[in-house]
Structures are given as structure tokens and as C-alpha cells.
N, C-alpha and C positions, 0 to 999 in steps of 0.2 A: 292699856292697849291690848288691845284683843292678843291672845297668847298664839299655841299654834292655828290649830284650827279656828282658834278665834279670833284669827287675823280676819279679814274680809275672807274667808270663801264664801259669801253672800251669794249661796245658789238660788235658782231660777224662782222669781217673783211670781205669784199668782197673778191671774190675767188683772183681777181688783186694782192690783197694787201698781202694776206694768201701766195700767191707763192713767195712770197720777205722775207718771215721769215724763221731765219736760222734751220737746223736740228736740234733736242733736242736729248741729250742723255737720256738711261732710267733715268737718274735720274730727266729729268725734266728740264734741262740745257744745251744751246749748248755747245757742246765737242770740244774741244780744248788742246793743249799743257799745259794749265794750269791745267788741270784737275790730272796731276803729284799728286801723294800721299805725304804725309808728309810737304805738303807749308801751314800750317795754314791760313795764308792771302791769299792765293789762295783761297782757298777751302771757305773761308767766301765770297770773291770776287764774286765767281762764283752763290753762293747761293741768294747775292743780283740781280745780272744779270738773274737769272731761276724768283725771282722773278718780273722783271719789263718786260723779255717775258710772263711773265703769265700774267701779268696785261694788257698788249699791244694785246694780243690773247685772250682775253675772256678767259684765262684760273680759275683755284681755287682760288686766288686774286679777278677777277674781275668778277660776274657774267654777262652774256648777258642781257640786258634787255633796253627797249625803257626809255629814261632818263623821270621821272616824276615830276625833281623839289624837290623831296627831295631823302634823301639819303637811299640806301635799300643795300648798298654792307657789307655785315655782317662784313667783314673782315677789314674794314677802309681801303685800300687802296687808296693812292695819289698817282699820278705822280712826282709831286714836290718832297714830301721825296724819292719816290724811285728812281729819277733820281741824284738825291742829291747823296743818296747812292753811287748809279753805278759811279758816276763822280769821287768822292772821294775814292772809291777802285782801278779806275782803273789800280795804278801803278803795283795792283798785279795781273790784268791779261796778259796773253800775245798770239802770234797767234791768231787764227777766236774765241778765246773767245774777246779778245782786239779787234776785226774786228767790229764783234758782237755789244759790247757795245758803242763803237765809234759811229756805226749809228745810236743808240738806241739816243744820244746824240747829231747828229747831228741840226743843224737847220733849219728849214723847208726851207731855198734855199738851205741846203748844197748839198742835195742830187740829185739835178742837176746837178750838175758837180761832183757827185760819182757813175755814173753809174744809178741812180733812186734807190742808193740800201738802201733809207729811208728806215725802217722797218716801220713804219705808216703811211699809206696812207693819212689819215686822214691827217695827220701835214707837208705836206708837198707844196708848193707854186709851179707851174711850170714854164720853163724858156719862156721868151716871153710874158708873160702874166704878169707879176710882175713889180707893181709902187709903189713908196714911197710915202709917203707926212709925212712932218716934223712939230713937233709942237716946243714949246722952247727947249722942255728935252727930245723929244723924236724921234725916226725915226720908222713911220709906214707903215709895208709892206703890200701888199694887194694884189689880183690875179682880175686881170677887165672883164678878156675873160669869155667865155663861162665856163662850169667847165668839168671837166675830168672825162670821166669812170661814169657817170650820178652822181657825187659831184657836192651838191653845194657852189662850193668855191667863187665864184663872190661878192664881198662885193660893197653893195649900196651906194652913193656917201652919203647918209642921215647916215646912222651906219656911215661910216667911219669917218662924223663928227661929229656925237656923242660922236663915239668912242674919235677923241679927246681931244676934250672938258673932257670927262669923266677924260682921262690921267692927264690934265693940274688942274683938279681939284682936283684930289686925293691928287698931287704932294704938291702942296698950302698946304692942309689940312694935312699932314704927315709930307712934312720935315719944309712946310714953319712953320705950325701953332702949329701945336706937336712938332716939333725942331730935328725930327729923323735926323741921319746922309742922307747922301747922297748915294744910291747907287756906288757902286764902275764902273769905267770908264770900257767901253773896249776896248779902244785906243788902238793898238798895237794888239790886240788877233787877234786871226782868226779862222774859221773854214774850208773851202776851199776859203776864200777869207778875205783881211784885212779888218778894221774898220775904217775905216780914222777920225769919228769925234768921238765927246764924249755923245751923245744923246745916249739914251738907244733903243736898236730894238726890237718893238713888232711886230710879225705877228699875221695877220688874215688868220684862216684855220678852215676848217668845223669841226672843233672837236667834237660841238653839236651833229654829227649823233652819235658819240662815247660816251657818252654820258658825257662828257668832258665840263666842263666851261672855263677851261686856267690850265694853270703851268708857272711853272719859272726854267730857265736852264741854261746850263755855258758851254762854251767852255773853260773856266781858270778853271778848278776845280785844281788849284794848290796853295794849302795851304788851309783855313781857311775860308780869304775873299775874295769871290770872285767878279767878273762882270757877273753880268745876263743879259738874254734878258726873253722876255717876252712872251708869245704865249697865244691868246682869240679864243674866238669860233666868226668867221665870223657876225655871225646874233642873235645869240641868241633866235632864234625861237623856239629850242626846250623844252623850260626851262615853268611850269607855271610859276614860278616866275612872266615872262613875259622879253621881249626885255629890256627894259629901266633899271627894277629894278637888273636881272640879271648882266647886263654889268657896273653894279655902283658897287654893292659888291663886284664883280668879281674882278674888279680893283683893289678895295681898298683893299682886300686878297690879289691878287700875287702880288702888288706891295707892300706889307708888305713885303712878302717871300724878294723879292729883296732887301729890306733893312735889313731886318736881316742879308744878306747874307756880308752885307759892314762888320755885326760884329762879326760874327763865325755862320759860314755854317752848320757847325756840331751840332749845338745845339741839345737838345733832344724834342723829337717830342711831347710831352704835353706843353711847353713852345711855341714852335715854333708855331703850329698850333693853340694852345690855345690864344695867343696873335694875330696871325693874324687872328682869328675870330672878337675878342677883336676890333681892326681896323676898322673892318667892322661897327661894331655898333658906335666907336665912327663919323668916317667919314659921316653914314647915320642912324641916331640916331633912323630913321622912321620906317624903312624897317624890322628893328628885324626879317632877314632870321635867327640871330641866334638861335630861340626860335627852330627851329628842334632841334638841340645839346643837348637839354636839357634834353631829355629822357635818355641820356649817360651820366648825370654830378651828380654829388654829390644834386643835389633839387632833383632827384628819387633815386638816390641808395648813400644815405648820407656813407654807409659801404665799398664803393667803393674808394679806396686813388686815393686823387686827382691829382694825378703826373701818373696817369695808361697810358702808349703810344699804348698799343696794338692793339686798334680798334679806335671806334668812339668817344670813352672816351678821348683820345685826343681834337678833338673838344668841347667836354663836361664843359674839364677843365676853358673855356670860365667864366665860374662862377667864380673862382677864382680872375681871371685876374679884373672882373671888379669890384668886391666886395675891389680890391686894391684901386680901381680909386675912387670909390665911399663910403669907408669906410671909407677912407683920405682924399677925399674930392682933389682928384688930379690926373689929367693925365697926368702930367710928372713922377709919379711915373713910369710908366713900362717903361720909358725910361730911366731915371735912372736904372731899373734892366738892362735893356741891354747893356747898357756902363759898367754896373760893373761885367757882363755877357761877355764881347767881347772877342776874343780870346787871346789878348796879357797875356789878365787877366789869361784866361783860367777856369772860373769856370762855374760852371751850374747855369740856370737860379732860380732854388729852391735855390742854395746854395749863391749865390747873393741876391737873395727875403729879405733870414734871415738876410744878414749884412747889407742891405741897412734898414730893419727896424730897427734893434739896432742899427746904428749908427741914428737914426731918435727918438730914445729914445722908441721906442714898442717891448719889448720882444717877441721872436717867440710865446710861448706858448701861451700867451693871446689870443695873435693876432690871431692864425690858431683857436683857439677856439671861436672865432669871427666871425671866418668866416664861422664856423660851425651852429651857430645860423642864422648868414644874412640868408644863406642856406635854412633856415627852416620857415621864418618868412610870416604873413598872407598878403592878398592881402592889398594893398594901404599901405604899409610900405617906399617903395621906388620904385624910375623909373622901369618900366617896369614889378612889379613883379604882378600886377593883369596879364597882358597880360599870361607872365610866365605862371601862375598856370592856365589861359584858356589852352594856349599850349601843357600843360601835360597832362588835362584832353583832348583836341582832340586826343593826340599821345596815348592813352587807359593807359596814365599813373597816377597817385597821387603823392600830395607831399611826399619826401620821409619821411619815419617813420621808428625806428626799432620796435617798440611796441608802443599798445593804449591801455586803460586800464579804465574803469569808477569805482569809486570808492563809495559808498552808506552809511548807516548807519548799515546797517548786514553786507559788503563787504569793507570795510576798509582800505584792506590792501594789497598791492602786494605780499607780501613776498619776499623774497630774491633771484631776477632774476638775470642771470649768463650772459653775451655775453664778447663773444673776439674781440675786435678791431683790425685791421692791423692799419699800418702806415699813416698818413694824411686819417683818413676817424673819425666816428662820429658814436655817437649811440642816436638821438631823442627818449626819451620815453613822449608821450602825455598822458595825464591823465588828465579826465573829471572829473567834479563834477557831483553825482546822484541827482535825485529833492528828495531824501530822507532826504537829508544832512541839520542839522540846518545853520543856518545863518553864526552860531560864527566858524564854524566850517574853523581849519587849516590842509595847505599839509604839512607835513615833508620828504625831500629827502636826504636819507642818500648814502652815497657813497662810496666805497671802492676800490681803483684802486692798478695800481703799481705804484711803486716810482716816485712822484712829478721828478725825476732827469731824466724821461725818457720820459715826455713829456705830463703826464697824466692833465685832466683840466675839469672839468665840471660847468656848467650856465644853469641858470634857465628864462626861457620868462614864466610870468602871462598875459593871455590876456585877457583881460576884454572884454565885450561886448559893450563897447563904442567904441572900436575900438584900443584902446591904449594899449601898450603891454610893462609894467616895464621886464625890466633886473637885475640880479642879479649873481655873482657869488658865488660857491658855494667854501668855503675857505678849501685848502686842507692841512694835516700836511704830515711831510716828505713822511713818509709811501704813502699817499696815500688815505687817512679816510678826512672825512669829510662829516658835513651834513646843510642844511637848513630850515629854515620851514616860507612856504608864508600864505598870505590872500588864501582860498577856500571858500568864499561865494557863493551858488549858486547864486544870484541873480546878483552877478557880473562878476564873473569869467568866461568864456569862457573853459579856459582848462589852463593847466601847463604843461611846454617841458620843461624836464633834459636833456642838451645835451652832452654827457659824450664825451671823444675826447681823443684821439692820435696824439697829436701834432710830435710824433717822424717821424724824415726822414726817419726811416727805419725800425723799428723793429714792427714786425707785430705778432696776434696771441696776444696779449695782455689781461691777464683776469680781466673784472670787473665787479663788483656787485652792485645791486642797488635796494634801498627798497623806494616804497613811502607807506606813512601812515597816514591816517587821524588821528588828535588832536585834540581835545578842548582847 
């Protein structure tokens, strides 16, 4: 799935390309037979289809704009999920709505032998001009000639083996080393032409002007698991990132997609996306493209549940994923979530999460309240997170907090602060010691949630200024009460974080209260 900027910012199409796209009806969607009242799965069908012609037209989905390397499309649009989409509704479209998404869905040779009636020009290779070259697992299409309509589709014999090199390496690194399944074959499928071997087919096509890094697509969208092929940006020029660093994450993203797709297509898109960010980092441990994401995950807006798919907070969820790897001290974990996630199974990646950890002996609650604190923790705690908190501060962001609070010898006391939690999000309250404060002097946090049975859990981090930062939870009774009371020395202490949490899958709007207070 297209990463940042390679989500759909699909800027403005050449006029060429703009006259191959179908008529929209007012509503935004080409008009077709399907467009019948009363077809519920129509009428959802169609609504996915209006959106992947938005996203492919520069339309509300996708704003126009020169790609910069990172991501600026408000709306999180992919290609990958929304082609996803389109492929897996299409039984319920029919007529020039089914025409329509058909070509949306094509593969970039398909549309030489359908009339040119790709609908992206962008993503399309032409006839005469089109050569393979094979790696073990893979078959890569490429365009040599000149390029069309002033694109530059031409891929240099140097990229091309980069390119690769980059394929055979990710491949190693995923299914060899991480032990993922194997993408699913597409022996047998067709798009206007068979597959005769079992190599997966990546094209190179200028998507870069689009402002596009790759996607991953399916001519089988029948059932669950399907067969993908692959589609990269020719050159990679347009990215700062840069050529090299680009086309490595690149890979190791959509060829995640692709193996997700051997285990259920359908997944939901914080799992999906979140995890194949996840991939990027662990395949190029260096590159940390995913510290963009992070202005969208739970280290800035901890109140933000972290299962949210609607925007960039998809990518965001990235934090979750790896606080699994690195909290357990194991990256077979999210493989494990995804075999227990596949479709025969048929459950969601969250609801997988929870039973692969109890059956691993870690109760949900704990654990998400765990991950609420990783979340929140100072620089030099763990890999990456100094970079992290530079990251935040270049994206004009802070670590997330819900409240900060310094506390003194005339000022003592919070009083009794109110917030509602939603589902899977957190409430950090930081709280300073004043240079008023005697030496002896203790924090007490008292807590008042709802019923332990719904998910409620709060933990306290002491950070000293040595660097070191004790843990502690705060023990709650049935109700919901509970209190603690740490070391507040100034001369030691740093600050104290109450992380109060909503470990529930769902129930949001949750009220809780919380008092700190200095002691002697």
C-alpha cells in the first residue's frame, strides 16, 4: 500500500489521461445499471468505486500536489486499500459501473489489449516497448523505449537491478527470516492474458509523477486470499526520501500487503497498514521512514484509540505493532497474530492480538496498559525512541500528554480532574515536582475509574534524573478505586506519569477521575 506520499496524492492527470476517465454521475460516481435503488451492496459498491475515481482524478480523496516525501493527503487515502476495496465488491457491481472498475483494476499491460481504456495513465506499460527480466520469485515488467505523451516511463538498466536485488531481498527477509507465508500464486488467473509461471509480476510505471510509491493489486479478488501483483514507481526520483531509500521501504510495504493478502484480504485497515509499516522498520531497521506516522499515533494524541482506520492514524497504529515485538522481546509475534487472524479463522487482527496473548499467559488489560506507558516513555528507554521524540518535535508536534501539572508547597494539590477515555486510548497526567518542595516530600494518585470488568487500568512511571524510570501499577478494586503514593523528591525526581487507560475494544466516552497530592 502506497506509504506516505504514496498513498493516492494522485495529482492532476494530463488532459490524455483525464479523457479516458469515465462520466460521473451527480453523485460523484460513474452511473451505471447498478446505481438501481434498493441493492444495498450496490449502492456500498458504487460508493467504494466514486471513491478510487476520486483518488485516481485528483479528486476530495486525493489532493493535487508535487509529492515531497512525506505525507500531506488529509484524508489517508491508499490505492492498495481502495483497490482492495473495488476488487472485493465487485460482484455487486454490474454494466459500465462493473466496466468502470474492471479497468480501475486492470494491470498495467492489461490495457493494451482493452482498447488503452486504462483509466491511469500513469500505471500503464505500452505494447512494443515491454520486457521482463526474472529474479527467483519474481517476474519484472519494465517499458525500454522512449516514454509516451512526454512520461517518463523508461526504467534504467541500473534501477532495474536494484530493483531486483531490492525484490530478492525483502523476500529473504519476510518469508525467509520472519517465516511469513508465501504470497499466493497466480498460475491460472488472467487479466487479458494467462500467467503461465508462479513468480509474482511487479511492474515499473511512472507513478512517481502521481505522486504514488507502488500498490498491490489482484486480478483473483475471489474470496479472501488472494494472488497479487505488484506495481513501483519506475525511478524513484521523485521522493526526498531519495532513489535507494525509497525503493527499499517501498518493497518491504507492498510486498507485506501481498502477503497479507495469502491470509485475509479483507483485514481491517489499522492492522493492515499498521503492520505493514511495522515490516518496513523491521526489514530496514535504519531508515525509520516510519517516524512520519507518528504525528498520527498514540506518542501525540495518547486519547486517540489505537485501532482508529479513518485517516493517517492507520499508519500511526505502527506504535502498537512494534511495542508487541519489542515489549515481548519477539517478532514472530505479529505473525503469529496473522495466522491466528487468517481468514479460515475469520477474526480481526485486535481480536487475535487478545487471544494470542492469553494464550501466552498476558492478560489483555495489563498488557494494552503497557503499551500505554511504552507510548509515553523519555528519550534513551528503547530503540528508536530518542529519534521518535526528535521526529515529533520536527513535525511541530510533543509527546503526547493529557495534562501537566507542577505541584509546590502552597500548591499541592490537583484536585479532583474529570476526562473520558474512548476505547484503546490513555490518559498521561505528568506531574512535576516545585523547587519548594522538602526532600521527604511524597506523590499520592488516587484513581477512580469504571468497573475493573470493562477494561479500566492505571500505572505510574517515576523518572528520576539519572535517567532511570521505576514502574509501578496502580491496584484497582472491583469498582474502579484505587490509589498509590511514590518517592517526590526534588532532587531526584524528574516528574510522575499516571497513565489511566481504557483497555476496552469498544466502549468509549468512559468517565474518570483523578487526584494527585503531595504527602509527607
Amino acid at each position: 500500500m502506497p506509504r506516505l506520499v504514496r498513498l493516492v496524492l494522485v495529482a492532476v492527470l494530463s488532459a490524455a489521461v483525464l479523457l479516458t476517465q469515465p462520466t460521473l454521475s451527480s453523485a460523484g460516481a460513474p452511473a451505471g445499471p447498478s446505481a438501481l435503488p434498493g441493492n444495498p451492496a450496490a449502492e456500498k459498491a458504487r460508493e467504494v468505486l466514486a471513491d478510487v475515481v476520486a483518488a485516481f482524478s485528483g479528486g476530495p480523496a486525493a489532493r493535487s500536489s508535487r509529492p515531497t516525501g512525506r505525507k500531506t493527503d488529509e484524508h489517508g487515502r491508499d490505492v492498495t486499500l481502495l483497490l482492495r476495496d473495488l476488487g472485493l465488491a465487485l460482484p455487486a457491481l454490474t454494466g459500465e459501473d462493473r466496466r468502470t472498475a474492471e479497468a480501475y483494476l486492470a494491470r498495467p499491460t492489461d490495457a493494451n489489449t482493452n482498447g488503452d481504456a486504462h483509466v491511469c495513465g500513469a500505471c500503464r506499460l505500452l505494447d512494443g516497448t515491454i520486457e521482463t527480466s526474472p529474479t527467483e520469485h519474481f517476474l519484472v515488467h519494465y517499458q525500454s523505449s522512449p516514454p509516451f505523451l512526454g512520461r517518463n516511463q523508461v526504467t534504467t538498466p541500473e534501477h532495474l537491478a536494484a530493483t531486483k536485488a531490492v525484490l530478492e531481498s525483502v523476500w529473504d527477509a519476510e518469508i525467509g527470516t520472519l517465516g511469513f507465508r508465501k504470497p499466493k500464486s497466480d498460475v491460472g488467473t488472467s487479466g487479458t492474458a494467462s500467467n503461465p509461471d508462479s513468480k509474482i509480476d511487479v511492474y515499473l510505471v511512472d507513478i512517481g509523477s502521481e505522486g504514488i510509491y507502488g500498490y498491490v493489486s489482484s486480478d483473483d479478488f475471489n474470496g479472501r486470499q488472494i494472488a497479487p501483483y505488484i506495481v513501483l514507481d519506475n525511478n524513484f526520483e521523485e521522493f526526498q526520501l531519495g532513489p535507494q531509500h525509497s525503493l527499499r521501504v517501498t518493497v518491504a510495504h507492498e510486498f507485506f500487503h501481498a502477503i497479507q493478502f495469502a491470509y485475509d484480504a479483507g483485514e481491517t485497515a489499522w492492522f493492515t497498514e499498521g503492520t505493514a509499516v511495522w515490516a518496513e522498520d523491521i526489514v530496514y531497521p535504519t531508515i525509520n521512514d516510519y517516524f512520519q506516522y507518528l504525528q498520527f499515533s498514540q506518542f501525540a494524541s495518547p486519547l486517540q484509540p489505537v485501532n482508529t482506520t479513518g485517516g493517517l492514524e492507520r499508519y500511526g497504529a505502527v506504535t502498537f505493532w512494534k511495542y508487541l515485538t519489542e515489549g515481548y522481546r519477539s517478532n514472530s509475534i505479529i505473525r503469529s497474530i496473522w495466522t491466528a487472524a487468517d481468514f479460515p479463522r475469520n477474526k480481526t487482527g485486535l481480536a487475535a492480538t487478545k487471544d494470542l496473548l492469553r494464550a501466552r499467559g498476558h492478560a489483555w488489560v495489563p498488557a494494552f496498559a503497557r503499551a500505554a506507558v511504552w507510548a509515553t516513555l523519555p528519550a534513551g528507554t528503547y530503540r528508536d525512541r530518542s529519534g521518535m521524540l526528535r521526529a515529533l518535535k520536527n513535525d511541530g508536534q510533543t509527546p503526547g500528554e493529557w495534562a501537566r501539572v507542577t505541584l509546590g508547597r502552597s500548591a499541592g494539590d490537583t484536585g479532583a480532574a474529570r476526562i473520558a477515555i474512548d476505547h484503546l486510548a490513555s490518559a498521561p497526567l505528568v506531574v512535576y515536582p516545585g523547587s519548594s518542595l522538602p526532600t521527604q516530600a511524597k506523590l499520592q494518585v488516587v484513581v477512580n475509574g469504571p468497573d475493573t470488568a470493562l477494561g479500566t487500568a492505571a500505572r505510574i512511571q517515576v523518572r528520576l534524573k539519572s535517567g532511570t524510570v521505576k514502574y509501578y501499577a496502580i491496584t484497582l478494586n472491583r469498582t474502579g478505586y484505587g490509589a498509590k503514593t511514590v518517592g517526590f523528591n526534588r532532587t531526584q525526581v524528574a516528574s510522575v506519569v499516571a497513565t489511566l487507560t481504557n483497555a476496552s475494544l469498544s466502549l468509549d466516552n468512559q468517565p474518570f477521575i483523578v487526584r494527585a497530592r503531595v504527602v509527607y
